[in-house]
C-alpha positions as CSV (number, residue, x, y, z in Angstrom):
1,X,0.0,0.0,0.0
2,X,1.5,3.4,-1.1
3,X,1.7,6.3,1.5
4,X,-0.7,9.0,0.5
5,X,1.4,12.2,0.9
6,X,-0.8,15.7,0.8
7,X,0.4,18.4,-1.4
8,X,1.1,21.4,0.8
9,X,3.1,23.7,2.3
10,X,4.4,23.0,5.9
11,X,6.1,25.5,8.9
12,X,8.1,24.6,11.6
13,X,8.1,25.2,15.0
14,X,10.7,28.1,14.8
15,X,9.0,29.4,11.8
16,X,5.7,30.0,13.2
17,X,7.3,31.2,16.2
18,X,9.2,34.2,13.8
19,X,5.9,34.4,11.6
20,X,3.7,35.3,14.5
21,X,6.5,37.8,16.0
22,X,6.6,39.4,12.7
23,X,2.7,39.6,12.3
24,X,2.9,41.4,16.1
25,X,5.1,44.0,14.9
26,X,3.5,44.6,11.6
27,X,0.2,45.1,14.0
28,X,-2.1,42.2,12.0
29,X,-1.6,39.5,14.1
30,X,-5.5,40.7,15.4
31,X,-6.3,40.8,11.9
32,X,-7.5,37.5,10.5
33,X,-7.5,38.6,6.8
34,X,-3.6,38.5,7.1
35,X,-1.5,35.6,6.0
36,X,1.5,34.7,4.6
37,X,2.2,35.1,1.3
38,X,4.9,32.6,-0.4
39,X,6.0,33.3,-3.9
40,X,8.7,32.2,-6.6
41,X,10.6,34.5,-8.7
42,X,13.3,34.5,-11.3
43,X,16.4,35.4,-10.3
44,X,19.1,35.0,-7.5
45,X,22.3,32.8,-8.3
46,X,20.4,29.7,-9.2
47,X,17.5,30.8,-11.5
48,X,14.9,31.3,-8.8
49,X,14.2,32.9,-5.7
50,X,12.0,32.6,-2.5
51,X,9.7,35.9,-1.5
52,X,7.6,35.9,1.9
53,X,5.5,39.2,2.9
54,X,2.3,39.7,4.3
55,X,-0.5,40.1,2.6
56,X,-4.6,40.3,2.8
57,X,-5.6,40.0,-0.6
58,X,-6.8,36.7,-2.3
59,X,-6.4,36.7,-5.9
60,X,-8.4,34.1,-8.3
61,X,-5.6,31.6,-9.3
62,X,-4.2,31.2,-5.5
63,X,-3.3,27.9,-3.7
64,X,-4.5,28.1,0.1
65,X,-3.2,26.1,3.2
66,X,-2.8,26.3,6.9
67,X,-0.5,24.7,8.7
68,X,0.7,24.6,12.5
69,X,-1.6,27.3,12.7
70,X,0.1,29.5,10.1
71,X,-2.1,30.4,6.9
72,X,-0.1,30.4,4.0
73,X,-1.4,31.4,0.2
74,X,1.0,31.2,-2.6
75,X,0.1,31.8,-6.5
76,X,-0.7,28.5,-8.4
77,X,2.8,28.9,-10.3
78,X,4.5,29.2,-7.7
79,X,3.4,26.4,-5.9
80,X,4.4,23.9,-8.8
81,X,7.6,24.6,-7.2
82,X,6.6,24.6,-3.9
83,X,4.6,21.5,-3.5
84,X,5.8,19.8,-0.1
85,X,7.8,21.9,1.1
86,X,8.7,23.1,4.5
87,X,9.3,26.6,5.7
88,X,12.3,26.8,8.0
89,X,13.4,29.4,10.2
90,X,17.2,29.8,11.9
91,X,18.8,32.1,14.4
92,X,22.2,30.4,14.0
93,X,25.8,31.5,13.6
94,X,25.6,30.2,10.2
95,X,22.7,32.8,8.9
96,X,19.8,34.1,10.3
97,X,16.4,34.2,8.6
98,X,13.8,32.2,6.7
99,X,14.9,29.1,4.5
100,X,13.3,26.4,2.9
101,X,12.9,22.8,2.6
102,X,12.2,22.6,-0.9
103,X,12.1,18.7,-2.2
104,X,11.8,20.1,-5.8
105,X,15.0,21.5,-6.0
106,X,17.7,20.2,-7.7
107,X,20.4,22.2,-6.4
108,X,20.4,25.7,-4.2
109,X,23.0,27.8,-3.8
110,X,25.3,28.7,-0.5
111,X,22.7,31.8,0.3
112,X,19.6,29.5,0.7
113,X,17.9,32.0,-0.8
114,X,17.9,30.5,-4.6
115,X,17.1,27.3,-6.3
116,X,16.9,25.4,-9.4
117,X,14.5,22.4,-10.4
């Protein structure tokens, strides 16, 4: 019997810790039409880039999910690329910010912040 996997987009702990932190000082964490809005562009060192910002606007073509209590919408062209993958968040020595998971890509570069499928 296969494993049925769900075609989303997941958060982590640390990321929905960071999310809601930056949702408190935006002043729309009281605000449910706010979510997260995840997005691929061209460009970076690999061909394509990551971009995260608020947002309260649902457009006609875009993909909605939730998870661990963070609501996510990303454009349906974007998520071709983001299917199953997981937002991360670090506070390391080793670079601070958002990164992600991405299961799709074939290779990223050393900035985390660029991919290629």
């Amino acid at each position: 019997m296969s494993e049925v996997v769900e075609n989303t987009i997941y958060v982590s702990e640390k990321a929905k810790a960071k999310v809601k932190q930056l949702m408190l000082d935006a002043g729309v964490t009281d605000d449910p039409t706010y979510f997260l809005r995840v997005g691929v562009v061209g460009g970076g060192c690999s061909g394509l880039s990551y971009k995260l910002d608020f947002d309260n606007e649902i457009k006609p073509m875009d993909q909605v999910f939730e998870d661990n209590g963070v609501k996510i919408v990303t454009d349906l062209k974007s998520f071709l690329y983001l299917v199953n993958t997981e937002l991360e968040f670090s506070d390391g020595l080793n670079g601070k910010g958002f990164y992600f998971n991405n299961p799709n890509a074939s290779r990223s570069c050393g900035c985390g912040e660029s991919f290629a499928v």
